[in-house]
C-alpha positions in Angstrom: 74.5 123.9 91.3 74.2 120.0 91.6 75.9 117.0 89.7 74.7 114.0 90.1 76.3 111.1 88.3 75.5 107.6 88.7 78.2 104.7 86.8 79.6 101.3 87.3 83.4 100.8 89.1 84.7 98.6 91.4 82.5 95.8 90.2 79.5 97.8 91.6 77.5 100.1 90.9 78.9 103.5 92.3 77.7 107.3 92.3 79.3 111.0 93.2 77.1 114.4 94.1 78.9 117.5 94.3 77.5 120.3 95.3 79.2 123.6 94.0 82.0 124.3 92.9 83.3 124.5 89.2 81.7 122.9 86.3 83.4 119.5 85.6 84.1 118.8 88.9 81.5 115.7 89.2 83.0 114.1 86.3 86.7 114.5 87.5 85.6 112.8 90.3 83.8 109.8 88.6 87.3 109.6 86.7 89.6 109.4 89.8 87.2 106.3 91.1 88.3 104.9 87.8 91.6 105.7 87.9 92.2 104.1 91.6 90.3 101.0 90.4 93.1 100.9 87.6 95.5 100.8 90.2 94.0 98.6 92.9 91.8 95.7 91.1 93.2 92.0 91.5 91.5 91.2 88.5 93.1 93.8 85.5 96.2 92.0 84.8 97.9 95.3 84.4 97.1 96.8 87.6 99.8 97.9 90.5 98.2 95.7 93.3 98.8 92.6 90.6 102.1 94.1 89.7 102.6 93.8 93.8 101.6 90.7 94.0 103.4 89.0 91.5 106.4 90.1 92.3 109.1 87.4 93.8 109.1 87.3 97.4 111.2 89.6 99.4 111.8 92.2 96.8 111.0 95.6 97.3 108.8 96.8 94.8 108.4 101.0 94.6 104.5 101.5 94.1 102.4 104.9 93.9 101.4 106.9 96.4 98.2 105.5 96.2 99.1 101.9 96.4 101.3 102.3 99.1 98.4 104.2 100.8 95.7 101.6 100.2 98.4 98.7 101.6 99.6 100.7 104.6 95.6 101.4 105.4 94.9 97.7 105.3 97.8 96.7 107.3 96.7 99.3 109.8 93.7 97.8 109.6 94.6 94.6 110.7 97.0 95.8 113.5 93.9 97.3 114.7 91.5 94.7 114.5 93.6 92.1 116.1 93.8 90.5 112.6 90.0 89.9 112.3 90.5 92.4 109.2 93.1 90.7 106.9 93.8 91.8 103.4 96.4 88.7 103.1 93.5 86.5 102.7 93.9 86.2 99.0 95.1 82.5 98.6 91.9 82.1 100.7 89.1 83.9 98.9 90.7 82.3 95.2 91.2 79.0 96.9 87.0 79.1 97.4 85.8 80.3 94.3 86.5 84.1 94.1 89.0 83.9 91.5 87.6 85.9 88.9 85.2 88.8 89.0 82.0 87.9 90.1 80.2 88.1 86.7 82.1 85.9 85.6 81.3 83.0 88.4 79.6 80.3 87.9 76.5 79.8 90.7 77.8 75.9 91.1 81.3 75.4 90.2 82.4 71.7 90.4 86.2 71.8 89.4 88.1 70.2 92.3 89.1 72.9 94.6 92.1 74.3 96.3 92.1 73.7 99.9 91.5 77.3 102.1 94.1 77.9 104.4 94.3 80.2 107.0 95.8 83.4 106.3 99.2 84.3 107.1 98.8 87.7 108.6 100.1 91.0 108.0 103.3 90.9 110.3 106.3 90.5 107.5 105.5 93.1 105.4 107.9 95.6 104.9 106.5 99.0 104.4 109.4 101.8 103.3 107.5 105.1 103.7 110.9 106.7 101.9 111.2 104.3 99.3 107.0 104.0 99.1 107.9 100.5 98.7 106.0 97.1 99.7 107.7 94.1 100.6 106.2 90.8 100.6 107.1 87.8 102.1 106.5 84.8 100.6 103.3 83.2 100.3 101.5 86.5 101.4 99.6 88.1 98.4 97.0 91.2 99.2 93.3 91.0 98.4 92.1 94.2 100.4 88.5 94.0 99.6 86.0 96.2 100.6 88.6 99.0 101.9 89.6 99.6 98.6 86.1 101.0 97.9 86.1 102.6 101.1 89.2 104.2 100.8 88.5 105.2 97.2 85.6 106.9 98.4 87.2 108.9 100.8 90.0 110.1 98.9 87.8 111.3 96.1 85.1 113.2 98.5 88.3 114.9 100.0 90.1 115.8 96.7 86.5 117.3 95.2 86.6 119.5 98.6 90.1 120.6 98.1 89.0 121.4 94.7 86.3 123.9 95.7 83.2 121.7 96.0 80.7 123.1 98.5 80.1 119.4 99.2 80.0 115.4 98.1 79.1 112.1 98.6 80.6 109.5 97.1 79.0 105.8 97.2 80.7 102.8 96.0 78.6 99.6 96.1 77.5 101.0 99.5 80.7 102.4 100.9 79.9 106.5 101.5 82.0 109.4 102.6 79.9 112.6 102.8 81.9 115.6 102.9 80.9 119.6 103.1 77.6 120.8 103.5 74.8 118.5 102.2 71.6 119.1 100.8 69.3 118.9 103.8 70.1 121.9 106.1 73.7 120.9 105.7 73.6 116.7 106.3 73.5 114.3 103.8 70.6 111.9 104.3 71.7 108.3 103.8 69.2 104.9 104.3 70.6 101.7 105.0 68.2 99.2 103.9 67.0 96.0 105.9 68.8 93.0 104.6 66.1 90.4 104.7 63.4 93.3 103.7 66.2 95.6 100.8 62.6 98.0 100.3 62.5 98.9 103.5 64.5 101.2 105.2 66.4 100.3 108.4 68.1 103.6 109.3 67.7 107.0 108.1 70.8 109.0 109.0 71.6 112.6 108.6 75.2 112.6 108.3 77.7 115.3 107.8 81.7 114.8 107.2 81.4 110.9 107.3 82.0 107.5 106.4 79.9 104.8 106.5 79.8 100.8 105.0 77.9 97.7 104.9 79.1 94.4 104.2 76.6 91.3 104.1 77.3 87.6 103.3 73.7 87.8 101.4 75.4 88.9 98.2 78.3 87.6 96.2 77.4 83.9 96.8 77.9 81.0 94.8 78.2 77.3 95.3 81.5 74.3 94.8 80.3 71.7 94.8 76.9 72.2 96.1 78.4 73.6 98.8 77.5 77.2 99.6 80.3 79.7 99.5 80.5 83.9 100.4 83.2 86.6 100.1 83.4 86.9 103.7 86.7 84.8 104.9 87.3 84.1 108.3 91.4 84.6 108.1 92.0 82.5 111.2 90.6 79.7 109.1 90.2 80.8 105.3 87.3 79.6 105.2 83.9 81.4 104.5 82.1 83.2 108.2 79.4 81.1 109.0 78.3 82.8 112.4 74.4 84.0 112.5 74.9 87.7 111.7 74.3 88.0 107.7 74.8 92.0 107.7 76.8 94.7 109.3 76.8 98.6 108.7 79.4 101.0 110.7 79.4 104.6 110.9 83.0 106.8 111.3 84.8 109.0 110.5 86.4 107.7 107.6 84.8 105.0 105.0 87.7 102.8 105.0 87.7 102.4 108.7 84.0 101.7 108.6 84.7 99.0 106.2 87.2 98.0 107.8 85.4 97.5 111.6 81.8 96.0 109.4 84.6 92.9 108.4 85.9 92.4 111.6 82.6 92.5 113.1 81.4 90.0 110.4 84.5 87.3 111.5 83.6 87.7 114.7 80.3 86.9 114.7 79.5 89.3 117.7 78.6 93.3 118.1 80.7 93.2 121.0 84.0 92.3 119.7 84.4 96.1 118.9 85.4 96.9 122.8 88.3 94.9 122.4 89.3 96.5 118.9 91.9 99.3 119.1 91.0 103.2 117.6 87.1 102.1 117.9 85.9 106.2 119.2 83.3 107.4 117.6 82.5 105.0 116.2 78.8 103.4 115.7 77.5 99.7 114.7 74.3 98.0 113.5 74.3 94.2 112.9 71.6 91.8 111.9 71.2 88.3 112.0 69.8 85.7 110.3 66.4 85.5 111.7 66.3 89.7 111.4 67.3 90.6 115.0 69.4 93.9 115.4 72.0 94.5 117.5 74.6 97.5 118.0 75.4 100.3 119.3 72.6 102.5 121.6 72.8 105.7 119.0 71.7 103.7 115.8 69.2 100.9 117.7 67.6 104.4 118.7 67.4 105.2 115.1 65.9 101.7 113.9 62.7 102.3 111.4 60.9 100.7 112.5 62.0 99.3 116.3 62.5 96.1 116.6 65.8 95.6 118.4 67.3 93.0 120.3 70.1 95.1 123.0 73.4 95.4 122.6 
């Protein structure tokens, strides 16, 4: 038995397959997705991570296990990434435009803006694992982005498998975790589509317990001022990446860690970067540039459809 759900969450369109298991199961797990974006959004003014966020500097604040999850992943995160992943970028990504969801932007805004400023870095937050308390400093507030999908998506695909499914994928506005047996001889076939081509295929992959994420400066774009803005922030500078690579897709084991290594690969402008990022086994790259060229690591540019690869 099969259930197959497709909705909205996360300001994306999202969908969960589960394979086996008891009858409901599917729909418990499109309501956990839900329920973790009620905790996590920056833009419900009731939610935890605003709660967090608002909160005067230097006081602990006790969060759920979830929150404190989500937080101590993204602070992971950037330990590991050297900071090219920051989820204290927030000041940044409101101070060009993204202050609202991104419905709700205009495609030219003209209100004099805020000035970007670099982002202050994860080092001063205070994590209490007994507590589950966050502590932050001042002027740090936490946008994590695409992890929270990422993360969401792996914490529902393992839940539905603790709960008897046979298997699951779970996709959030591209971020996938696969999980148990899949539908094709036991994989999960997943395409990643071309940026500058999104009807044809890039990669077909036959994945089994997995994680994988995109994340493009193509989409989410709007204008100040006539000047061309993204959701991609450099944190060294708060400022919008502006290097040639316009999409990059990682495979691991994990989603949030994919999403995590396709941002720092994105600031950094360069496939390569990821031998000087920390925790980086197993796991596998694609970029593209501007003018379409692909570069990454040897097991996907063997897997390009069709080949037209520029090497690693």
């Amino acid at each position: 038995m099969a259930a197959d759900i497709d909705f909205a969450a996360m300001g994306t369109s999202a969908k969960v397959v589960v394979l086996g298991g008891r009858p409901g199961l599917a729909q418990e797990a499109v309501a956990r997705v839900e329920d973790l974006e009620r905790r996590w959004s920056r833009f419900r003014s009731d939610s935890e991570l605003v709660r967090l966020n608002a909160a005067p500097s230097g006081v602990a604040v006790l969060v759920s296990s979830e929150l404190f999850r989500l937080v101590v992943r993204a602070v992971q995160g950037w330990r590991l990434t050297g900071g090219r992943y920051d989820p204290t970028v927030l000041d940044a990504v409101v101070a060009n435009g993204y202050d609202r969801t991104f419905t709700m932007i205009p495609d030219d805004r003209s209100e004099i803006e805020r000035s970007p400023q670099r982002a202050p870095g994860c080092g001063a937050i205070e994590l209490d694992t007994g507590l589950r308390s966050i502590t932050l400093p001042a002027g740090v507030g936490i946008d994590p982005g695409g992890i929270g999908k990422g993360l969401a998506a792996d914490i529902v695909a393992d839940e539905a498998i603790a709960q008897g499914a046979d298997g699951v994928l779970v996709d959030i506005g591209g971020d996938i975790r696969v999980a148990g047996a899949g539908p094709h001889d036991g994989a999960w076939i997943v395409d990643v589509n071309h940026p500058l081509r999104p009807d044809d295929a890039l990669l077909h992959l036959a994945l089994r317990d997995a994680g994988i994420a995109t994340s493009t400066s193509l989409r989410r774009r709007w204008q100040i001022n006539g000047e061309a803005r993204h959701h991609i922030v450099d944190p060294m500078t708060g400022r919008p990446t502006s290097n040639p690579l316009v999409t990059v897709s990682a495979l691991a084991g994990a989603a949030w860690w994919a999403e995590v290594v396709t941002k720092a690969i994105m600031v950094a402008g360069r496939v390569d970067v990821i031998h000087d990022l920390d925790g980086i086994d197993g796991v596998s790259v694609l970029a593209v540039d501007a003018a379409g060229e692909c570069t990454g690591t040897p097991d996907l540019l063997e897997l390009l459809v069709p080949e037209h690869v520029a090497s690693a």
